[in-house]
C-alpha positions in Angstrom: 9.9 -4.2 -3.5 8.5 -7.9 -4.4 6.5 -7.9 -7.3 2.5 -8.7 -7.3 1.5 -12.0 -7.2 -1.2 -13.7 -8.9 -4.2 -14.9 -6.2 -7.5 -16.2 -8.3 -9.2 -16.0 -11.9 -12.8 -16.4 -12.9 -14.2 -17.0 -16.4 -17.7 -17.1 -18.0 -19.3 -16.4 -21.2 -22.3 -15.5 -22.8 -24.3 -15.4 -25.7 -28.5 -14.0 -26.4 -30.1 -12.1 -23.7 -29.3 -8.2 -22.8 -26.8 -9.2 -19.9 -23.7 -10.7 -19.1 -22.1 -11.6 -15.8 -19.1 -12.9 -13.9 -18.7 -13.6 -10.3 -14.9 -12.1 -8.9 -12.7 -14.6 -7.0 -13.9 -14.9 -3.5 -12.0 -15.1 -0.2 -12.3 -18.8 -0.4 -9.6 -18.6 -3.3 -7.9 -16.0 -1.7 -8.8 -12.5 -2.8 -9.4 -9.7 -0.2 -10.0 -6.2 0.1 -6.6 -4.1 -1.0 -5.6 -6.7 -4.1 -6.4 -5.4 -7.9 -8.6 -7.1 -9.9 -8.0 -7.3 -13.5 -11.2 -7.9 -15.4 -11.4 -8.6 -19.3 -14.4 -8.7 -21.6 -13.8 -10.2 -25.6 -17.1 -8.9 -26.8 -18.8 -9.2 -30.5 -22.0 -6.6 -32.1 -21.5 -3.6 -30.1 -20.3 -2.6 -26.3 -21.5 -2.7 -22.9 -23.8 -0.1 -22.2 -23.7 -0.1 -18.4 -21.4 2.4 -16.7 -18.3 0.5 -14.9 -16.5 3.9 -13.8 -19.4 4.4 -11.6 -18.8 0.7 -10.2 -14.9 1.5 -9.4 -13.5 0.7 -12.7 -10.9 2.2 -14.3 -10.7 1.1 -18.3 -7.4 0.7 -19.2 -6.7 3.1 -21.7 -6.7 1.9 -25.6 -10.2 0.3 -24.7 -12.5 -0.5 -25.8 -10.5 -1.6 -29.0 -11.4 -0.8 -32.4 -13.6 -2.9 -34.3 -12.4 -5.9 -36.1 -13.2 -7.2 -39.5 -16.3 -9.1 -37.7 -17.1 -6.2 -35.2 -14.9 -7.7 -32.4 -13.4 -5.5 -29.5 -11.4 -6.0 -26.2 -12.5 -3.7 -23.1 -10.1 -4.2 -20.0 -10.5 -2.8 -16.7 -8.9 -2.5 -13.4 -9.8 -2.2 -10.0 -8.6 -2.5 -6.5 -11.4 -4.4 -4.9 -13.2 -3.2 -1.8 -14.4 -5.8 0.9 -17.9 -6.0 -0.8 -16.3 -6.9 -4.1 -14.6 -10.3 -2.9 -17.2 -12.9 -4.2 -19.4 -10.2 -6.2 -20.9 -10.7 -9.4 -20.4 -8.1 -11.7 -22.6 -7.7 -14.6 -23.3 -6.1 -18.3 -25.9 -4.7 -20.5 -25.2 -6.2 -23.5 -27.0 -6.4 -27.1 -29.3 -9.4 -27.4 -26.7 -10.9 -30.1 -23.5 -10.4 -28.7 -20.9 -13.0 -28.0 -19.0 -12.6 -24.6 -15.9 -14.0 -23.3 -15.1 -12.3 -20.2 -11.6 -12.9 -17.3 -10.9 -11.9 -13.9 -8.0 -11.9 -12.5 -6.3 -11.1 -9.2 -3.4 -10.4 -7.7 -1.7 -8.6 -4.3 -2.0 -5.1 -4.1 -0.7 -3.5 -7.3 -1.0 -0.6 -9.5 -0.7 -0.3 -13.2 3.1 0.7 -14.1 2.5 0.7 -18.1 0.1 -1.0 -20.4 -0.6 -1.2 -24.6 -3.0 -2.4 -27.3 -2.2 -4.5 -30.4 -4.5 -4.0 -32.5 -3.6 -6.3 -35.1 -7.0 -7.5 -36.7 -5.3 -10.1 -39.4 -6.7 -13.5 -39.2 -4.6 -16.0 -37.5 -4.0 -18.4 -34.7 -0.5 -16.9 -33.3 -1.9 -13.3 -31.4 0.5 -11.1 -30.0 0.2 -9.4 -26.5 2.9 -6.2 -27.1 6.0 -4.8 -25.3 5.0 -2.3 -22.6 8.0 0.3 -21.2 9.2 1.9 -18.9 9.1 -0.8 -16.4 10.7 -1.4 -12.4 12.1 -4.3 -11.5 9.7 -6.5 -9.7 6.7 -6.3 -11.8 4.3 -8.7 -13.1 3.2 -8.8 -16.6 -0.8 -9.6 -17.4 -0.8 -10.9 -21.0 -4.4 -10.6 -22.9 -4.4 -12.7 -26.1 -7.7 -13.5 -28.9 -11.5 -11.9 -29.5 -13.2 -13.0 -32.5 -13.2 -16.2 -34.0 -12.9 -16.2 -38.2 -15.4 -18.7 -39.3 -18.8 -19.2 -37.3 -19.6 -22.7 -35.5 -16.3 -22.7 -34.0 -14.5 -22.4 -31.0 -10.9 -22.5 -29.4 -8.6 -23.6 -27.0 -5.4 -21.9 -26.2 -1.6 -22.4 -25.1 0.1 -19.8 -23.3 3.4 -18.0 -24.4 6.1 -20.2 -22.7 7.4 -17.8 -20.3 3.9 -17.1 -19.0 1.6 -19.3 -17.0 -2.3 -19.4 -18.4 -5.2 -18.2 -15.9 -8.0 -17.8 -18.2 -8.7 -19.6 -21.5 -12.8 -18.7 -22.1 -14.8 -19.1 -25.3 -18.5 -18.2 -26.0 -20.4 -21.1 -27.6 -22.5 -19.9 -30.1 -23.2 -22.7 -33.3 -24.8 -19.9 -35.4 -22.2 -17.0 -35.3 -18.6 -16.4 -34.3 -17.4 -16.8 -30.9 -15.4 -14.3 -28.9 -12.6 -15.9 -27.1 -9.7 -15.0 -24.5 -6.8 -16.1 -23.3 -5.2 -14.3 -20.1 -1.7 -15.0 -18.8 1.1 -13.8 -16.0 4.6 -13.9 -15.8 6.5 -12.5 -13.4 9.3 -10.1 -14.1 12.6 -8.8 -12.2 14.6 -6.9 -14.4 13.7 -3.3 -15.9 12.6 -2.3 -19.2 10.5 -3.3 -22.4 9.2 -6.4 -21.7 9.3 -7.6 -24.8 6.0 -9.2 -26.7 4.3 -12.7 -25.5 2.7 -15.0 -27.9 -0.2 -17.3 -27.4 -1.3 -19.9 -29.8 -5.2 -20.6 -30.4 -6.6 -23.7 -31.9 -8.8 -22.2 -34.6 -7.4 -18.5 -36.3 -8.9 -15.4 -35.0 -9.6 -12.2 -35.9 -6.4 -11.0 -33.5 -5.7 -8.4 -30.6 -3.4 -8.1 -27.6 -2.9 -6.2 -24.8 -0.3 -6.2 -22.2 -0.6 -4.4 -18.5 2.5 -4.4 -16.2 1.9 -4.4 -12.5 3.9 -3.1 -9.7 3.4 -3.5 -6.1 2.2 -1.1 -3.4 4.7 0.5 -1.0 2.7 0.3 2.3 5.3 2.2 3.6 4.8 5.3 2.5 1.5 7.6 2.4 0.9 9.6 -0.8 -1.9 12.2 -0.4 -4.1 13.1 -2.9 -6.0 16.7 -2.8 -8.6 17.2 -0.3 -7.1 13.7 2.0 -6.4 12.7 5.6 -3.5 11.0 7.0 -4.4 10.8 10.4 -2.1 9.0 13.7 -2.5 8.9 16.6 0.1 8.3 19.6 2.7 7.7 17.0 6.8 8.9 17.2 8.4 9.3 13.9 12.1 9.7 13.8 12.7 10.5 11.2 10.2 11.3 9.6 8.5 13.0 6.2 5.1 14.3 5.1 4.5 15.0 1.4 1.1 17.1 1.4 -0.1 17.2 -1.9 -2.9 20.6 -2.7 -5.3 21.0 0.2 -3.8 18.0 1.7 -4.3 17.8 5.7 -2.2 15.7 7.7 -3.6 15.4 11.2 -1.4 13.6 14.0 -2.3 13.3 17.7 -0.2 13.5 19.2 2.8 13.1 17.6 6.6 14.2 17.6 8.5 14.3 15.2 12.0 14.6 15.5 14.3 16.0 12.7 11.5 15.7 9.9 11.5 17.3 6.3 8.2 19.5 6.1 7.7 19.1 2.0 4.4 21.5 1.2 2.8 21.4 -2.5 0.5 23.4 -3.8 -1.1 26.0 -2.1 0.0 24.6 1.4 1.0 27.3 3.9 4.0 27.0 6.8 3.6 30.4 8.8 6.3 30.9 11.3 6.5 34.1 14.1 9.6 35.2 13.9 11.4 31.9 13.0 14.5 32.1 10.4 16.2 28.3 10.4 19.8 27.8 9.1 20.9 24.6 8.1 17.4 23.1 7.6 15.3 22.1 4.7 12.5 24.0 4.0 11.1 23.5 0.3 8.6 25.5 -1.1 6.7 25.3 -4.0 4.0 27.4 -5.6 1.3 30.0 -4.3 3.4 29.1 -0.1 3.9 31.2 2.7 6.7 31.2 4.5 6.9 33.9 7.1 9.5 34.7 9.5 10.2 37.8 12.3 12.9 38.7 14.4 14.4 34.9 15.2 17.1 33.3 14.4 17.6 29.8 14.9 20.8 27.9 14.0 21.8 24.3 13.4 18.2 23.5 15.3 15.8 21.3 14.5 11.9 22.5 15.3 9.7 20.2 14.3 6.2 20.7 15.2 3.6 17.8 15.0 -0.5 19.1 14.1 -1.5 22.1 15.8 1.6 22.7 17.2 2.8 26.1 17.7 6.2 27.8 17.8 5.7 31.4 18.9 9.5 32.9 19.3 9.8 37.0 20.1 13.5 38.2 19.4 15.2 35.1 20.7 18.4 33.4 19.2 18.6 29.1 19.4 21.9 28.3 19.7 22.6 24.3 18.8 18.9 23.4 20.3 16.4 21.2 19.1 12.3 21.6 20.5 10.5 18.8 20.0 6.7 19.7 20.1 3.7 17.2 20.7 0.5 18.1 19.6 -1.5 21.0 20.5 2.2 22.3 22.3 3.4 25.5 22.9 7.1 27.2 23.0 7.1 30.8 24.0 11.0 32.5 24.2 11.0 35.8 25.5 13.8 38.4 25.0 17.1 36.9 26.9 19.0 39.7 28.6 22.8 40.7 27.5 22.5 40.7 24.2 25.1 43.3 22.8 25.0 44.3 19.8 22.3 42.1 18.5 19.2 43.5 17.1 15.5 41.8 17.2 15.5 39.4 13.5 19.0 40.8 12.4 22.0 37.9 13.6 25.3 38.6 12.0 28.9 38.0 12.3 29.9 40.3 15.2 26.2 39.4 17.2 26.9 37.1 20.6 25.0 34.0 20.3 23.1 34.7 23.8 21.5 31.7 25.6 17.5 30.4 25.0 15.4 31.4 27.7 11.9 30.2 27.3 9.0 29.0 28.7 7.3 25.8 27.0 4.1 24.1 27.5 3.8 20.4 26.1 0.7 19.0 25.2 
């Protein structure tokens, strides 16, 4: 899987008044619905007050940071943007004398893999973003570098850690108090494992923290369902084919067949079969499932039964046969005839294998 890739970055700052803003890349840049935005506020005398989880943001955890010597913290969210964000402003409550530096930036679709703080607080102009691990191959790093400038009146430039390219370098511009400040920088990475720290240089010494995010992409190939989800398709064939239902998961498909698929149910999930017993398939359970069977043996076959299906069998033995059911289908297999020695849900080593007879409806 490729890694992310940066797309856009925004910057503003702020100092007096009770709010704070920054308009997102727009589609003009290149951002669109699906890609993660990273957003990072250097902030000084006290914390935003609005609430950004309600807005879609997830803080990253380790912030907001702890105070510095001069009451300066780092607060970094995430977020994958919605078609309404593209172009949005996004805005803060703030205290009427805070200093605010804040970053966007954005890349393809991603999630977080692994992130950490430094939380250094020393005064000096060489601030460390830290190591993050585990990590995949194919990642891209986000490196955060500053927040508080040392001395008031002052403000700073920055120069990126050599193996990373700089996207935001933002500084409030107060003349009476100490600036916040930020740098934000990418690299992309292909190997696995600690990443190993990034440096940045600032032009004026700061009161210093880091923090490092690694990104991985999205796999649009495959559907993970949280509790309570959807996956819905319609007029679709899978071959092969696997659903992972995940607690009060519903996967809906219409109509669909599925042909030789692995039925994996999690968490109170039920698979209820009518006298069904299958040999040489995979059926994996886990906790608080049903699995019931009655008076059918089926062997070497492969039943695989797309959303509402239904596989009713009464004392019937599948020899070598495969039903492949469509939505909202039917099989029915009544009794075959000469059948010595075998016994309704009992199949053992001196039973004939007798032939299917059945009568199937397809939806």
């Amino acid at each position: 899987m490729a890694a992310p890739t940066y797309v856009a970055a925004t910057s503003a700052s702020s100092l007096g008044g009770t709010t704070a803003a920054i308009t997102l890349p727009d589609a003009g840049a290149g951002a669109q619905a699906g890609h993660l935005a990273v957003l990072a506020m250097a902030i000084s005398a006290g914390l935003p007050t609005n609430d950004m989880a309600a807005a879609g943001w997830a803080a990253l955890p380790g912030t907001p940071t702890v105070d510095t010597a001069s009451s300066g913290n780092f607060l970094v969210w995430t977020k994958t943007l919605a078609s309404g964000d593209v172009g949005a402003s996004v805005s803060f409550t703030i205290d009427s004398s805070s200093r605010v530096a804040i970053g966007c930036v954005v890349v393809t679709s991603a999630t977080v893999v692994a992130s950490a703080v430094d939380e250094t607080n020393s005064n000096g102009t060489v601030v460390t973003a830290p190591s993050v691990a585990p990590v995949p191959t194919s990642t891209l790093l986000v490196a955060i570098h500053g927040v508080i400038l040392n001395v008031i009146n002052t403000t700073a430039t920055w120069t990126a850690d050599a193996a990373t390219t700089e996207r935001v370098d933002v500084c409030s511009t107060s003349t009476t108090q100490r600036n916040t400040t930020m740098l934000i920088a990418t690299q992309e990475l292909t190997a696995a494992g600690p990443t190993g720290t990034r440096v940045a240089t600032a032009s004026a010494t700061v009161q210093r923290q880091g923090v490092s995010l690694a990104l991985a992409g999205l796999n649009l190939a495959a559907a993970a369902l949280a509790a309570s989800s959807t996956l819905t398709a319609t007029a679709v064939r899978v071959v092969p084919a696997a659903a992972g239902l995940v607690s009060a998961t519903t996967a809906t498909a219409a109509p669909v067949v599925t042909r030789y698929a692995a039925a994996a149910l999690v968490g109170s999930s039920t698979l209820t079969a009518a006298g069904a017993r299958q040999q040489e398939a995979a059926a994996h359970l886990s906790a608080s499932f049903t699995l019931g069977g009655t008076g059918t043996a089926t062997m070497r076959a492969a039943a695989a039964l797309a959303a509402s299906s239904v596989l009713t069998a009464t004392a019937a033995l599948n020899h070598f046969a495969a039903a492949d059911l469509s939505a909202g289908s039917v099989l029915t297999a009544a009794v075959p005839e000469h059948l010595p020695q075998y016994r309704p849900g009992v199949h053992t080593a001196s039973s004939s294998r007798p032939s299917l007879t059945a009568t199937t409806s397809r939806g």
